[in-house]
DSSP file (Angstrom, degrees, kcal/mol; ACC not computed):
  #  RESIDUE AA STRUCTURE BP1 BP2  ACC     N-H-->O    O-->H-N    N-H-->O    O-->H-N    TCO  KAPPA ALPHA  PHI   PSI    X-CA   Y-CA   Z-CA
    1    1 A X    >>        0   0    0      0, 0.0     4,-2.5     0, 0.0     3,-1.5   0.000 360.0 360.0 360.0 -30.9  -17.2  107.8  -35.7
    2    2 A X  H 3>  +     0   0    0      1,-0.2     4,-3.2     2,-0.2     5,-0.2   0.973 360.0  50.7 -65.7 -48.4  -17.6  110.3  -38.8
    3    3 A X  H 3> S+     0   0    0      2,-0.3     4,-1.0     1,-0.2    -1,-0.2   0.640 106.4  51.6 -52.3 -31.9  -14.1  111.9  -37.4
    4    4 A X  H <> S+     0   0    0     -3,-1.5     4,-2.2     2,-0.2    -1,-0.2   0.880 115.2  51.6 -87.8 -31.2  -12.0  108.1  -37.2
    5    5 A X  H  X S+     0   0    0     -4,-2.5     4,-2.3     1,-0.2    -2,-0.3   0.924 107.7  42.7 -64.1 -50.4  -13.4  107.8  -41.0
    6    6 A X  H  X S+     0   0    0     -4,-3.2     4,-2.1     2,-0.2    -1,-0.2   0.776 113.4  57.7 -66.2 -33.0  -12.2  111.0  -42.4
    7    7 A X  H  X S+     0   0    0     -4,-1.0     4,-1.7    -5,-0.2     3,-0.4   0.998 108.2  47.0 -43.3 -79.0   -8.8  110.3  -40.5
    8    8 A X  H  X S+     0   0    0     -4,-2.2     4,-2.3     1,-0.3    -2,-0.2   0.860 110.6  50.6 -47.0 -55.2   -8.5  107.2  -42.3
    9    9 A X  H  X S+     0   0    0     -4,-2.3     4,-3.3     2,-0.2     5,-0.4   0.939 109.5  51.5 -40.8 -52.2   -9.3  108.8  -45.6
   10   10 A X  H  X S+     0   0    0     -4,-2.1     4,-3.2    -3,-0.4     5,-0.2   0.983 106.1  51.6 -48.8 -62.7   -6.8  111.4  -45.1
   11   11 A X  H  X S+     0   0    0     -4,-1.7     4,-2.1     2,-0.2    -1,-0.2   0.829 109.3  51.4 -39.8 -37.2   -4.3  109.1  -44.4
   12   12 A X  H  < S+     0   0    0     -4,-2.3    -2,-0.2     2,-0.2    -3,-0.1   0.948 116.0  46.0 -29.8 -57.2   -5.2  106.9  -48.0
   13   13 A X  H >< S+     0   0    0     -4,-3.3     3,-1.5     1,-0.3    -1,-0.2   0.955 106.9  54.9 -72.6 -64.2   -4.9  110.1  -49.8
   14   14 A X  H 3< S+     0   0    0     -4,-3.2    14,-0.4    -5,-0.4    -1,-0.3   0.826 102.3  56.2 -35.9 -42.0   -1.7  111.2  -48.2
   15   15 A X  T 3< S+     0   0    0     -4,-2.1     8,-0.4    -5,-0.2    -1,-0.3  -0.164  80.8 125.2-100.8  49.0    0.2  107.9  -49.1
   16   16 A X    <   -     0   0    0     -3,-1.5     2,-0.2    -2,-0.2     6,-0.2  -0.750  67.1-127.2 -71.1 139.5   -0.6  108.5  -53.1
   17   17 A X        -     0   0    0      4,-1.5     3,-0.2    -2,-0.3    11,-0.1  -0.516  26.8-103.6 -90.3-176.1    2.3  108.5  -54.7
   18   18 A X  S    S+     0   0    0      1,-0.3    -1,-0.1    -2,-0.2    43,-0.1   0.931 121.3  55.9 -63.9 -44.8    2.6  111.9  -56.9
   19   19 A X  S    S-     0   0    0      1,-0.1    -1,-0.3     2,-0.1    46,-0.1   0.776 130.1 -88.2 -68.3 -33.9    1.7  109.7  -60.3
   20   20 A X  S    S+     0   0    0      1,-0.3     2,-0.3    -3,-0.2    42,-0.2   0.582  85.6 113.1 146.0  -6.9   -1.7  108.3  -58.8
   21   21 A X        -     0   0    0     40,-0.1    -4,-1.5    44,-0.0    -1,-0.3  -0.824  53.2-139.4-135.0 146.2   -0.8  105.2  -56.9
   22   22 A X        +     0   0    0     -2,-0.3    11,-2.2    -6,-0.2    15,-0.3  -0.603  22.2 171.6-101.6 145.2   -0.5  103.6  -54.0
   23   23 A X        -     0   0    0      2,-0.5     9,-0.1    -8,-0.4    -1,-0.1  -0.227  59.0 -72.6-115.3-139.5    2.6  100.8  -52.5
   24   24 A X  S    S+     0   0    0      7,-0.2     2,-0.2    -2,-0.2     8,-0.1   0.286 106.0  76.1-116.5  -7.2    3.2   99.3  -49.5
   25   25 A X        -     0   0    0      2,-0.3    -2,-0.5     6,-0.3     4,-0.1  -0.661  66.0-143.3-114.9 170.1    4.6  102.5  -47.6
   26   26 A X  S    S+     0   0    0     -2,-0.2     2,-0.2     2,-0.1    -1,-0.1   0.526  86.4  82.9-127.4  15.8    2.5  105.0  -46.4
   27   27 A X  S    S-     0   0    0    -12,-0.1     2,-0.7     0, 0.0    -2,-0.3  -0.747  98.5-110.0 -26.4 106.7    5.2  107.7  -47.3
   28   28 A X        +     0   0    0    -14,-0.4   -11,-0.1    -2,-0.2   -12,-0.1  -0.739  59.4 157.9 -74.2 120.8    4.6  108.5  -51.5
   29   29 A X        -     0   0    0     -2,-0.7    -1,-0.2     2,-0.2     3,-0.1   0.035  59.5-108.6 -88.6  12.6    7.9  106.8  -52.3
   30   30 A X  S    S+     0   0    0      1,-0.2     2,-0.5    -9,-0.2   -13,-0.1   0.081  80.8 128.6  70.5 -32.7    7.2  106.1  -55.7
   31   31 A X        +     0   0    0      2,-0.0     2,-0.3   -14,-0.0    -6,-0.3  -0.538  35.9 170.4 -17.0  85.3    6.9  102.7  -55.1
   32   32 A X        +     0   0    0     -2,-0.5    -9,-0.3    48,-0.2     2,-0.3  -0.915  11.6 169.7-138.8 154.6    3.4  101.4  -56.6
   33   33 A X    >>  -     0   0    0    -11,-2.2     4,-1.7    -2,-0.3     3,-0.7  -0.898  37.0-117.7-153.7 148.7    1.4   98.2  -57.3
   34   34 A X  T 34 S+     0   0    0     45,-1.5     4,-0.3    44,-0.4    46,-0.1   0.656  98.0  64.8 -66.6 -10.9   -1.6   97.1  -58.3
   35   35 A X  T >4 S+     0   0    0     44,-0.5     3,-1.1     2,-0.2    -1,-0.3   0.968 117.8  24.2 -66.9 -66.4   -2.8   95.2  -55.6
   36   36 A X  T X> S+     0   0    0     -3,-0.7     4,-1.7     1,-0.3     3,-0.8   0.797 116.4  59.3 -78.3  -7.9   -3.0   97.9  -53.0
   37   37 A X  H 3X S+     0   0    0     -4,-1.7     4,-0.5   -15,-0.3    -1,-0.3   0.605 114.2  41.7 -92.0   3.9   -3.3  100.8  -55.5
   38   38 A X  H <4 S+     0   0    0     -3,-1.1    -1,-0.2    -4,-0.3    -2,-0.2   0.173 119.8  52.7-127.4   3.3   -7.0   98.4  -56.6
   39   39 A X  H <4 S+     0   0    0     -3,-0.8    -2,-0.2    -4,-0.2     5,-0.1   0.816 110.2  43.6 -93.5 -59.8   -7.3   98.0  -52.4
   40   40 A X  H >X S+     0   0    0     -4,-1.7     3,-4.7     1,-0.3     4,-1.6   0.977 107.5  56.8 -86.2 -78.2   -7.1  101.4  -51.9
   41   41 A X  H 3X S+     0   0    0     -4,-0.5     4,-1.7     1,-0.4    -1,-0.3   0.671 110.4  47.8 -10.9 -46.9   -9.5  102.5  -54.7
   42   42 A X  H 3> S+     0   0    0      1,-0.2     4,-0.5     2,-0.2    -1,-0.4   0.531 108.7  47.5 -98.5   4.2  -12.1  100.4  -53.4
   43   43 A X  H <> S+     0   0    0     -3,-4.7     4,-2.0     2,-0.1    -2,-0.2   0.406 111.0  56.6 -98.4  -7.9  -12.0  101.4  -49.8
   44   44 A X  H  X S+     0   0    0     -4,-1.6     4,-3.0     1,-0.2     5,-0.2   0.826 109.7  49.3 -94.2 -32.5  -11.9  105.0  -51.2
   45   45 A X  H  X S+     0   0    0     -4,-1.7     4,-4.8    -5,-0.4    -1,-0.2   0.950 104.0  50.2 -29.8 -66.2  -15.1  104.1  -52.9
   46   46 A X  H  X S+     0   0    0     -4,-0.5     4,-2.1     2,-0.2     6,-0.2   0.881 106.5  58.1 -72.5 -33.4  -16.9  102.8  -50.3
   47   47 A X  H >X>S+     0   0    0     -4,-2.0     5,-1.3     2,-0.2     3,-1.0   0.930 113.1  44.6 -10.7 -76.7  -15.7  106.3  -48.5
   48   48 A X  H ><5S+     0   0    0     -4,-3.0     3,-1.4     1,-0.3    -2,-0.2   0.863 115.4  44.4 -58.2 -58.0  -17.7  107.9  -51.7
   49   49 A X  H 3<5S+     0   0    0     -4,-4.8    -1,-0.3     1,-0.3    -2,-0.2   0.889 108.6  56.6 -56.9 -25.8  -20.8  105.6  -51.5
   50   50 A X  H <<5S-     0   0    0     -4,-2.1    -1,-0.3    -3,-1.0    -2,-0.2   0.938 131.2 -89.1 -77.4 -11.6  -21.1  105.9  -47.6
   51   51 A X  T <<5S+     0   0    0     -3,-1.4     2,-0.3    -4,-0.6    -3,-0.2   0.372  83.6 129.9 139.2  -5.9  -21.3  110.0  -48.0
   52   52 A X      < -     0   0    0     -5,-1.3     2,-1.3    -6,-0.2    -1,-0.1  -0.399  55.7-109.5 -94.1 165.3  -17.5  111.2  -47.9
   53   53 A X        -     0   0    0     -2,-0.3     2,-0.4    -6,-0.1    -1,-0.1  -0.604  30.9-178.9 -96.4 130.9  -15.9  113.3  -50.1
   54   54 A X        -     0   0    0     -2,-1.3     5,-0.1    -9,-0.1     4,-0.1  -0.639  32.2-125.5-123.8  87.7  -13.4  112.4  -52.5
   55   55 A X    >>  -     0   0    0     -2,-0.4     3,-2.4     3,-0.1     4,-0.7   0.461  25.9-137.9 -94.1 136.2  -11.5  114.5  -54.9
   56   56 A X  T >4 S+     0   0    0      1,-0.3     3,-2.5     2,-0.2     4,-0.5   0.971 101.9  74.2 -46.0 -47.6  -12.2  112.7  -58.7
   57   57 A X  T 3> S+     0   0    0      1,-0.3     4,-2.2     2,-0.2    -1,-0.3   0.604  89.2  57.3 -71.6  -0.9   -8.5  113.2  -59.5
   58   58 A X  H <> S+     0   0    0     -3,-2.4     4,-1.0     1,-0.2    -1,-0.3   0.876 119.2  39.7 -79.7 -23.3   -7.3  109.8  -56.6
   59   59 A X  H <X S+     0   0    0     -3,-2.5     4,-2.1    -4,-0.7    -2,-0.2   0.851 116.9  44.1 -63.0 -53.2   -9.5  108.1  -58.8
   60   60 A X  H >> S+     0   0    0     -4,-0.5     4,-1.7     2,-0.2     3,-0.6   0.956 115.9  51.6 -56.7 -62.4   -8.3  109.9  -62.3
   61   61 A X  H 3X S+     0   0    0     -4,-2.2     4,-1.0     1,-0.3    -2,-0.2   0.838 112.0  47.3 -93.8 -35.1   -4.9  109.4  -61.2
   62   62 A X  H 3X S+     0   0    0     -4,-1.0     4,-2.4    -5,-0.2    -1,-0.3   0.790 102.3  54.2   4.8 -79.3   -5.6  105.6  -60.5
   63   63 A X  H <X S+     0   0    0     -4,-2.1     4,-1.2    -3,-0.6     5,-0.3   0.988 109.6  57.4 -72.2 -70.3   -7.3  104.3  -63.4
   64   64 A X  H  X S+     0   0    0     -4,-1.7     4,-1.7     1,-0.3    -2,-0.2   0.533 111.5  42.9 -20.7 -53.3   -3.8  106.0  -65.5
   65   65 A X  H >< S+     0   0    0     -4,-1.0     3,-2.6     2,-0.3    -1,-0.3   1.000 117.4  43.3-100.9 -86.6   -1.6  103.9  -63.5
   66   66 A X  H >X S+     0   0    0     -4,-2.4     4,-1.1     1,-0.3     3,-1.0   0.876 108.4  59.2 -43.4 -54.0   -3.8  100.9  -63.8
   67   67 A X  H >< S+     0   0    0     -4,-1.2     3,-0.5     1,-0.3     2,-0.5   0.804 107.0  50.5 -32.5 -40.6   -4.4  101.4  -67.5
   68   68 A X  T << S+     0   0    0     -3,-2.6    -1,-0.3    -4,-1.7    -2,-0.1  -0.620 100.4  61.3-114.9  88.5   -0.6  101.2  -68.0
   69   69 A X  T <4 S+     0   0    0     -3,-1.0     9,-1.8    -2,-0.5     2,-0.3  -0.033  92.1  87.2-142.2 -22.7   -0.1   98.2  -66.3
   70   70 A X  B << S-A   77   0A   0     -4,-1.1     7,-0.2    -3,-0.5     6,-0.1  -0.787  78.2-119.9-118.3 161.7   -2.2   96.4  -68.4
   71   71 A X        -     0   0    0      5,-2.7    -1,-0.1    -2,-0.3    -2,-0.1  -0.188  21.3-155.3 -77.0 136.2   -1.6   94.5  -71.8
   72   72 A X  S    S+     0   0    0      1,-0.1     2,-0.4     2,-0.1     3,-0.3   0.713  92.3  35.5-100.3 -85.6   -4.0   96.2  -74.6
   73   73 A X  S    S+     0   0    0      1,-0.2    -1,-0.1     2,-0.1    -3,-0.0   0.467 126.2  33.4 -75.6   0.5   -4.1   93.1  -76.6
   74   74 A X  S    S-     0   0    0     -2,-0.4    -1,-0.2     2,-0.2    -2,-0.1   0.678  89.9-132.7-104.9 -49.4   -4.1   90.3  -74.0
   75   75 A X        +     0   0    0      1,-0.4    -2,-0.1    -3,-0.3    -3,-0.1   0.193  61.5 146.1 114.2 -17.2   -6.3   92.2  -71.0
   76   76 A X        -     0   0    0     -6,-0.1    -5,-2.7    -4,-0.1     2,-0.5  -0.246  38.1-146.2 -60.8 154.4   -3.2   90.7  -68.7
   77   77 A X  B     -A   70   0A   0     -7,-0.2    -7,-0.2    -9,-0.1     2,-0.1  -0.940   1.5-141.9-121.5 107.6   -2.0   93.0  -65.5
   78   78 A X        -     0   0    0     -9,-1.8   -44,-0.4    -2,-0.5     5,-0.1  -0.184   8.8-132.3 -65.0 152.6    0.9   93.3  -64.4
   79   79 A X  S    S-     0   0    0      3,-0.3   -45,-1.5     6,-0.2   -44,-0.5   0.930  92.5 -27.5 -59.3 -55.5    1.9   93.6  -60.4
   80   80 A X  S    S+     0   0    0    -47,-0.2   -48,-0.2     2,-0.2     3,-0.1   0.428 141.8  47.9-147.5  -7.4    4.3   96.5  -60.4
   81   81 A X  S    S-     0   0    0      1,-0.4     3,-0.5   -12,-0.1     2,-0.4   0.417  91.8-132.9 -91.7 -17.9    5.9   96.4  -64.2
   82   82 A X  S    S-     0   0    0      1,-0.2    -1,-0.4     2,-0.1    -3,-0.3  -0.798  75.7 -12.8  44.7-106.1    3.0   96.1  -66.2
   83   83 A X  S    S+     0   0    0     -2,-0.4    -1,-0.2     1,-0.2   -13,-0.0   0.315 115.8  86.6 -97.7   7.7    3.5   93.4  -68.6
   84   84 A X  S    S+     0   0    0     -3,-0.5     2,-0.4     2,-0.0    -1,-0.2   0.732  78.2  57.5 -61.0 -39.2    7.2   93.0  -68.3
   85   85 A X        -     0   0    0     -3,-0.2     2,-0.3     2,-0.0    -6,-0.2  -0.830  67.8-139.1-110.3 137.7    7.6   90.5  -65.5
   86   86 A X        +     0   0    0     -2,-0.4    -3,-0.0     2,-0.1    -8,-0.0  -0.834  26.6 178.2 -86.2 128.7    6.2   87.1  -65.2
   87   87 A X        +     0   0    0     -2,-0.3    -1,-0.1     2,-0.1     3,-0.1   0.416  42.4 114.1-142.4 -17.7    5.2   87.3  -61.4
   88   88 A X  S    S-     0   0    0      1,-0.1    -2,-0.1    -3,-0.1     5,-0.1  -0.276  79.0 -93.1 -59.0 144.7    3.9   83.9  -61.5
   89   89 A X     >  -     0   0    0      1,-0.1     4,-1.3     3,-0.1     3,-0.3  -0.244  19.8-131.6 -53.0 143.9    5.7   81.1  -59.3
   90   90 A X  T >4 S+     0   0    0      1,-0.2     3,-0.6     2,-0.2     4,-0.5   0.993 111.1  50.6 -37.8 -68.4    8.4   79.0  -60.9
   91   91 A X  G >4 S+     0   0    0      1,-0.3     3,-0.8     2,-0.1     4,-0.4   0.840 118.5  39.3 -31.6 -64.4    6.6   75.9  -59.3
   92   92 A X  G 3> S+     0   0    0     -3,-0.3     4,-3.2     1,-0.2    -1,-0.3   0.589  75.8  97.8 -88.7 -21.7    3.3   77.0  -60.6
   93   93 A X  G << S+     0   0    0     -4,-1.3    -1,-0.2    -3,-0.6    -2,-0.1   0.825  95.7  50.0 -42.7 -34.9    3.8   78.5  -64.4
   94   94 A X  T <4 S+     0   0    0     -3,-0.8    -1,-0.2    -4,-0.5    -2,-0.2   0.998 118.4  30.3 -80.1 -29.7    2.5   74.7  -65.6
   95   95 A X  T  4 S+     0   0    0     -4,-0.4     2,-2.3     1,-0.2    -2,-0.2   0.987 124.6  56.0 -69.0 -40.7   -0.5   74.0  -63.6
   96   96 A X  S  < S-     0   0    0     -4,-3.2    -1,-0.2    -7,-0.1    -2,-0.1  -0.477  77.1-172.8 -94.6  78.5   -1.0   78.2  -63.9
   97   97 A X              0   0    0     -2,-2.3    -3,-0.1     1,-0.2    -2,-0.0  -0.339 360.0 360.0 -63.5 149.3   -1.0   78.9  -68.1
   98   98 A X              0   0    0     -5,-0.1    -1,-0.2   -10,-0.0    -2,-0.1   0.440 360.0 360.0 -68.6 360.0   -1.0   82.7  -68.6
């Protein structure tokens, strides 16, 4: 079992992009967004808690990425732009105020 886990891990690590961050491929394409790169983070976590090893810097290189994604004065996060893009639906922007 220990063997299917460390597989899986490898793979995680392997589809970082160079900058710190995970997309949607599992090829680093540069691609990144915060949904899976904040997916990934926490399955590589639970990795850490159950006993695996995990090099700090997918972590280091992580929080960077998330850190500039997000708004220093508002706390908002962007999806793959950081604060640039409104990512909420047309339909939804009244019910859903920023």
């Amino acid at each position: 079992m220990a063997w299917y886990c460390q597989k899986a891990i490898d793979t995680l690590i392997q589809a970082r992009n160079p900058y710190g961050a995970w997309g949607f491929e599992f090829e680093p394409n540069g691609d990144a967004n915060t949904f899976n790169t904040t997916l990934t983070v926490r399955a590589l976590v639970t990795a850490k808690e159950m006993g695996f090893e995990i090099s700090r810097e997918n972590f280091d290189g992580a929080q960077n990425y998330l850190l500039s994604m997000t708004d220093k004065t508002t706390g908002r996060v962007g999806y793959s732009y950081g604060n640039d893009h409104d990512v909420r639906l047309v339909a939804k922007k009244k019910s859903h105020p920023i």
